[in-house]
C-alpha positions in Angstrom: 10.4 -10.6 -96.5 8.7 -8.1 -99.0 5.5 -6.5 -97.7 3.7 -5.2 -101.6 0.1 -3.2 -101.0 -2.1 -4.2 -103.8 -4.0 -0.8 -105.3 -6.7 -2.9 -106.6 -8.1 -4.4 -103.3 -5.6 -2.8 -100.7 -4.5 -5.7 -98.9 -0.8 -6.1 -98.1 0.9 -9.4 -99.4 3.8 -10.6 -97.2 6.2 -12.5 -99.5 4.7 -12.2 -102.8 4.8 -14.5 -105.8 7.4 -12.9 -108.2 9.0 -12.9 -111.3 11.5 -11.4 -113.4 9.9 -10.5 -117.4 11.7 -9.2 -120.4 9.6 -6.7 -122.8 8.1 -8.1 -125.3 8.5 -5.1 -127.4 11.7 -5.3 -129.6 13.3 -2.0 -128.6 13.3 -2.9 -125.2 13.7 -6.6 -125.2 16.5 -6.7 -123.3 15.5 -4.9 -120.2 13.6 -7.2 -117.5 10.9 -6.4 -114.8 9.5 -7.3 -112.0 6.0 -8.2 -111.3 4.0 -9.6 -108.5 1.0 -11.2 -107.5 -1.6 -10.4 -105.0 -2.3 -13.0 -102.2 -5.9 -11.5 -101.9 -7.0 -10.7 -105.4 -5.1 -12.3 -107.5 -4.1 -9.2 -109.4 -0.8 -8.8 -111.2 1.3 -5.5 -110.9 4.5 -3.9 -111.7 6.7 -3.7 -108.7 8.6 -0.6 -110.0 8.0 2.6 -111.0 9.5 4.1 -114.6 9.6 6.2 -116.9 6.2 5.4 -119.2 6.9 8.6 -120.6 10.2 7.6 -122.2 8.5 4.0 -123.1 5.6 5.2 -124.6 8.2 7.6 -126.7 7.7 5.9 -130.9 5.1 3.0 -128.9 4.4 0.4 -131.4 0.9 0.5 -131.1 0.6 4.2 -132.4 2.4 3.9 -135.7 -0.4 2.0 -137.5 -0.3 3.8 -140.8 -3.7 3.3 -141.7 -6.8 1.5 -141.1 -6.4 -2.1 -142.9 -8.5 -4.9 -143.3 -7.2 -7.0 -141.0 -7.7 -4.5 -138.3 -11.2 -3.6 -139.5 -12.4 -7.2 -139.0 -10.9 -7.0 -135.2 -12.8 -3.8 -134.7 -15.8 -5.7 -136.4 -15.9 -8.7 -133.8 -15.5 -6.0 -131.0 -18.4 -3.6 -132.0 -20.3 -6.8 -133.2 -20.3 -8.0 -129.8 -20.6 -4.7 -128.0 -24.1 -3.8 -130.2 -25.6 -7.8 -129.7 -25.2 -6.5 -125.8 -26.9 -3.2 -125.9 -28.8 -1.0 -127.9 -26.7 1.6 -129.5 -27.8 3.3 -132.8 -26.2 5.3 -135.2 -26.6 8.8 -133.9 -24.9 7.3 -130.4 -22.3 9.4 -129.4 -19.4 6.9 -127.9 -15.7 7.3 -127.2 -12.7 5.0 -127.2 -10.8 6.1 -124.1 -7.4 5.3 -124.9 -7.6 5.4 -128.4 -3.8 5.0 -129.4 -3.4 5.9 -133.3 -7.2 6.3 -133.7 -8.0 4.0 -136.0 -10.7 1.9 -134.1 -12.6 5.5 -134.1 -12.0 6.2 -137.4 -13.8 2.2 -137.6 -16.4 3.4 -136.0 -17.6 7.1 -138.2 -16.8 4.5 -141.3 -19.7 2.4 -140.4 -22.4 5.1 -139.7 -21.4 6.2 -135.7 -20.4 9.4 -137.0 -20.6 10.6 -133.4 -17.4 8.3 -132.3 -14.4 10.6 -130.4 -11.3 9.5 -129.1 -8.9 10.5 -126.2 -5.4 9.3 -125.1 -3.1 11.5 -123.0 0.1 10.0 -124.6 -1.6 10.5 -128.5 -1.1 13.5 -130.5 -4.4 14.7 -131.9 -6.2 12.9 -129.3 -5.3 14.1 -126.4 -7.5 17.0 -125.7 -8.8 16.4 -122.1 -12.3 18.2 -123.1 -13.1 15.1 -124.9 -13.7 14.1 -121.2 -16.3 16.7 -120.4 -19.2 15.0 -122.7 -21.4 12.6 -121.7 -21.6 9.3 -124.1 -24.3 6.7 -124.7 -20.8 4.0 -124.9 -17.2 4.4 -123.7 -15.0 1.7 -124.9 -12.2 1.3 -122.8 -10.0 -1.7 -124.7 -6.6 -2.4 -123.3 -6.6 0.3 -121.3 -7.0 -0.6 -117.5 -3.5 -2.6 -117.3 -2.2 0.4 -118.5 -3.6 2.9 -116.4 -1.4 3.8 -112.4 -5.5 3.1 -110.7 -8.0 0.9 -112.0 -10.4 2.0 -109.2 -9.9 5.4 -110.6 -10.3 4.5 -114.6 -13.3 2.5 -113.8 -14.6 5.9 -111.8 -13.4 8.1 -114.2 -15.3 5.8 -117.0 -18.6 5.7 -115.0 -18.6 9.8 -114.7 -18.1 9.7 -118.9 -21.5 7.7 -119.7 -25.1 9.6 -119.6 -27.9 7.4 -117.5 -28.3 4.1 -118.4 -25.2 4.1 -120.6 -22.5 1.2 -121.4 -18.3 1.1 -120.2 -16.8 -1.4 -122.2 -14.3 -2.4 -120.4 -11.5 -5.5 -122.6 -7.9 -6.1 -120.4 -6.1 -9.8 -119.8 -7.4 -11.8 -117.0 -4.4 -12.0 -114.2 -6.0 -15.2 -113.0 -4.9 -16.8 -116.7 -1.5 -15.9 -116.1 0.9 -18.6 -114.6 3.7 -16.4 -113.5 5.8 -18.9 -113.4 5.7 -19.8 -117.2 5.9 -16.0 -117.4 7.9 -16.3 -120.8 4.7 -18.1 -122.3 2.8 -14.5 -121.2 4.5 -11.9 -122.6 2.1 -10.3 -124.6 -0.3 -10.6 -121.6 2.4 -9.3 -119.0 3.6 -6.9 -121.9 6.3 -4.6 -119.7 6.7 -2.1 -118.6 3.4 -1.1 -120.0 0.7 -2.9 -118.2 1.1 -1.5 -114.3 -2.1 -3.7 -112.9 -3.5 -6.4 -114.7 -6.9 -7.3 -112.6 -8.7 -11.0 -112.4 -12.3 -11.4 -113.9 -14.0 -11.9 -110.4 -12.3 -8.4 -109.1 -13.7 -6.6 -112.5 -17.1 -8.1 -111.7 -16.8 -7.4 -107.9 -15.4 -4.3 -108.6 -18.6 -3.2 -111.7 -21.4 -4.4 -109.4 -19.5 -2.0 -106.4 -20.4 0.6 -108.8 -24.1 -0.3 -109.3 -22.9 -1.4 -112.3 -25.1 -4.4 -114.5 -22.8 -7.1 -116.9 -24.7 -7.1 -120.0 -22.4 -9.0 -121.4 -18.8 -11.1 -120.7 
């Protein structure tokens, strides 16, 4: 019997739900990992630890050449939604905390937020960890948290980044929509060995309003 200790909500789960999951990105599609489920939470995490420096070495997701359209009308429903929520204008300063190839803040100056930044640790040219001594009126943390070794401590770490009375955007999958045992129909979802935690929507609520945190908007 397998005794896993979920980081999310610490409980131990005797005998987890497993599974075996092939990457879903194409250099790595034949290597498989495991993930399991907690019996408490309901999260989703990556049993092993590796080498994210090695995977995240020529990532997919960094070597968009340029901003297009088609990614300019995804970052147009996002920041639609985000500024129907809350009352940002243009002099806001915000940052996209994980920014990858840093386009979506490049998005962002293009349509009058010409205070936008951008940080990633594993991003050249935005990885300078004074990014992360402002204070911002928005920090946009999209596919991030399933990435991230703590979610307690992103979600911390995102609270100490916004000035009083300012927004965390937080967008990640929702384990409690993944069937684990159609785990080949959630690839994108499980996307490994990338995503280490992938939380349910009631521990992201539970886990906001912990932090005195209101939902504007879901």
């Amino acid at each position: 019997m397998t005794h896993l200790r979920c980081v999310l909500c610490g409980e131990v789960t005797p005998d987890a739900e497993t599974a075996s999951v092939p990457s879903n990105v194409r250099a790595h599609r034949t290597e498989r990992f495991a993930v399991w489920r907690c019996g408490a939470c309901r999260g989703l995490h990556a049993r092993d630890e590796v080498d994210l420096d090695h995977y995240y070495t020529d990532y997919p997701f960094y070597r968009l050449a340029q901003l297009d359209d088609f990614h300019r009308k995804v970052y147009a429903s996002l920041w639609g939604r985000v500024t129907r929520a809350v009352p940002l204008t243009q002099g806001s300063a915000v940052l996209d905390y994980g920014c990858g190839s840093g386009h979506f803040v490049e998005y962002l100056r293009e349509v009058g937020f010409g205070a936008a930044a951008g940080y990633d640790a594993y991003a050249p040219g935005f990885d300078d960890p004074t990014q992360l001594r402002a204070a911002y009126a928005c920090v946009v943390s999209q596919d991030v948290l399933e990435h991230v070794p703590d979610p307690n401590e992103h979600l911390d770490t995102l609270g100490e980044l916004v000035g009083p009375g300012g927004t965390v955007v937080v967008g990640t999958p929702n384990a409690g929509a993944i069937d684990l045992d159609r785990c080949d129909e959630f690839l994108h979802q499980l996307h490994q060995p990338y995503h280490r935690h992938i939380v349910s929507a009631a521990w992201l609520r539970a886990a906001g309003q912990a932090r005195g945190w209101e939902v504007a908007a879901y």
